[in-house]
N, C-alpha and C positions, 0 to 999 in steps of 0.2 A: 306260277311258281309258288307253293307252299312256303308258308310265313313261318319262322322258329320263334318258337316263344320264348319270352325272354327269362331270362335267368331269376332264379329267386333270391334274393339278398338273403346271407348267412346272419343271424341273429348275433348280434356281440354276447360273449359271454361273459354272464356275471363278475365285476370285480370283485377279487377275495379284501374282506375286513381285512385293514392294518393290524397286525396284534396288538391286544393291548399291552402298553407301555405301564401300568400298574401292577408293583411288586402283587407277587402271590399270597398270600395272610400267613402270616407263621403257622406252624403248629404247637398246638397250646402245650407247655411244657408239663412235663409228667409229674408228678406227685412228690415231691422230694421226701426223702424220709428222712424226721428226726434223728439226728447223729445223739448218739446215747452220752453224757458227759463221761470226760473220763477217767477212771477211779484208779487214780493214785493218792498217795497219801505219804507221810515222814513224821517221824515222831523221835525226839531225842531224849532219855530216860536218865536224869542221874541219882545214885544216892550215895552213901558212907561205901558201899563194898566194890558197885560197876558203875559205869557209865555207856550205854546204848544209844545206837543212834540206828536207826532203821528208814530204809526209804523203798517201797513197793507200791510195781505198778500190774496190775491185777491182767490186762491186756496187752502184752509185752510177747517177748521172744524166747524167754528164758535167760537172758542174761544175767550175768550177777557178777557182784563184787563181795566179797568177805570176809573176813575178818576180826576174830574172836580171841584170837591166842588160843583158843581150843581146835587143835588140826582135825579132828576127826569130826566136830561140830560144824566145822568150816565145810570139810567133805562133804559130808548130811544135807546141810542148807542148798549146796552148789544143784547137788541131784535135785532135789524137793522143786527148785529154781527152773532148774533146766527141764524137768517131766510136767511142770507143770504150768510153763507155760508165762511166771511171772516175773516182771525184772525185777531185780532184789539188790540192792546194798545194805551191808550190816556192817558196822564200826565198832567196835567192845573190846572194852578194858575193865578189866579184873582183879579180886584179891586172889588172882591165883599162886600165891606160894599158901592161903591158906589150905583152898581144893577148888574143884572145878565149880561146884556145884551152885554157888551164887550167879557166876557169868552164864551157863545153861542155862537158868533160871528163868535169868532176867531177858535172855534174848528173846525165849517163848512167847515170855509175857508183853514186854513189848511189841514183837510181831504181830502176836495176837490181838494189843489194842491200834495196831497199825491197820491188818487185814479186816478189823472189823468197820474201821471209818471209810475203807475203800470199800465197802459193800453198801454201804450209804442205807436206801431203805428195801432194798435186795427187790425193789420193785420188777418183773419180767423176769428174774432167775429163774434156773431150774431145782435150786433148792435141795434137790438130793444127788449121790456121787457113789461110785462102787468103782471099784478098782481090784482087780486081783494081780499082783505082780511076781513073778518067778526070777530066780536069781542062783542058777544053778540049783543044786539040791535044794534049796528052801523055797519055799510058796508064800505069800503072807496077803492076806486081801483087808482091806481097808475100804470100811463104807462111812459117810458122812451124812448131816443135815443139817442144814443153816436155818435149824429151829427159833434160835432166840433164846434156846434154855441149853444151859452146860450140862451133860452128863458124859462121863468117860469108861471104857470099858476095854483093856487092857492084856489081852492073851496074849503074850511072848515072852515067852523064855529063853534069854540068851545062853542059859546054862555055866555060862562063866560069868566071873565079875570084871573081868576089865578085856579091850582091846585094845591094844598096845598101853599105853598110859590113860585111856579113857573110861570110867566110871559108866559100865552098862545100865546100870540103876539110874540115870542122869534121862536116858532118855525120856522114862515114864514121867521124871521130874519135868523136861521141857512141853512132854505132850500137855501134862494136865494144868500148866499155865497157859500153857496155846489156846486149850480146849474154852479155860474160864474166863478167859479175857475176849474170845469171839462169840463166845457162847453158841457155840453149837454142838451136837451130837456127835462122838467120836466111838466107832469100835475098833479094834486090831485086832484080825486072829493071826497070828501062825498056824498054819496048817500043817507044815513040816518045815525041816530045816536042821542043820547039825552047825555049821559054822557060823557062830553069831554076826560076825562081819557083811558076812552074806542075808541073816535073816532080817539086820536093822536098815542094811540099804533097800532093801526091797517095801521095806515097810515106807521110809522116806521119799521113794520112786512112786508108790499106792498114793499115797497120801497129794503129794502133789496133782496125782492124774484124777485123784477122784473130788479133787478143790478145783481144779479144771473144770470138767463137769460141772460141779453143784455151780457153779458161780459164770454159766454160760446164760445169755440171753436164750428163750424161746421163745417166740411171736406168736404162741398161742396162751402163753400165760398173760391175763389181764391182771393187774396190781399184784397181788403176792401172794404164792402158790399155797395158799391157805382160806379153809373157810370162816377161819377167824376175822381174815382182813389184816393183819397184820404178823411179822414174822420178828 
């Protein structure tokens, strides 16, 4: 009687490793980028005729607070505010039963030395700004440069002298304190336009969107967009 051979013993199979109980290594955290400080500024201005109080923040929403006694300079400011981007309060009081023209003056001026302390040393700006804005029948473009050096250059003819109780001649007065107290490059043309109402808000809408611009970061500008080295 033929013998069966005995059976082969099945091999135990390998036990699996415990997993390891050791956290995983974090991942190394990514590059944080410097947050740029940030450029607001307030300045309150008094003398014999106004007293000004201005407060802007250059990175903002457009918001704004105003207030001048001057309605239609209040208008102006609101647009400049809201197209371009920066929160604004303005406070002023006037000899206006003399005329407007000291309070316009003096808001320029001090804006101007307000926006120029919130531009600090304009390090990584883009420096230059163009704006063209329409407003019904009128055009008016508006280019800038946060030079360092004031020049101002002026094409607009409102054709009238006043809007409602407002002094159209005032405007060029508030540009060219703006201009020399930031000291930067300003032109306005009108290009067309019949309703002065319409050619100064457009001019005021410009001007905001093209200080928007000039006064934006670009990460490809190393210190200031100048081969001087400074601006």
């Amino acid at each position: 009687m033929a013998r069966k051979a005995p059976a082969k013993k099945r091999k135990a199979a390998p036990k699996k490793a415990a997993p390891s109980r050791r956290p995983a290594p974090h991942p190394k955290p990514a590059a944080r980028r410097r947050a740029a400080p940030a450029r607001k500024a307030a300045l309150e201005r008094t003398t014999r005729e106004t007293s000004v109080f201005v407060e802007l923040s250059l990175d903002g929403s457009g918001a704004s607070t105003i207030a001048t006694g001057v309605p239609f300079l209040d208008h102006m400011l609101e647009l400049w505010s809201k197209h371009g981007f920066f929160d604004l309060v303005v406070r002023a009081t006037g000899d206006l039963e003399v005329d407007q023209h000291h309070t316009v003056e003096d808001v320029g001026l001090t804006l101007g030395q307000v926006f120029r302390e919130t531009l600090g040393d304009k390090v990584g700006v883009r420096r230059f700004g163009q704006s063209s804005v329409p407003l019904d029948e009128a055009l008016v473009s508006v280019v800038v440069d946060l030079s360092g050096r004031p020049y101002f250059v002026y094409e607009l003819d409102p054709g009238q002298e006043r809007v409602g109780d407002f002094d159209t001649g005032l405007v060029h007065d508030f540009l060219l304190a703006f201009v020399n107290e930031v000291r930067m490059n300003l032109h306005v043309d009108c290009i067309r336009g019949r309703n002065p109402h319409h050619m100064i808000e457009a001019m005021f809408k410009g001007l905001g969107r093209a200080l928007d611009t000039a006064t934006q970061f670009d990460p490809r500008v190393t210190g200031v967009l100048s081969t001087k080295g400074s601006l």
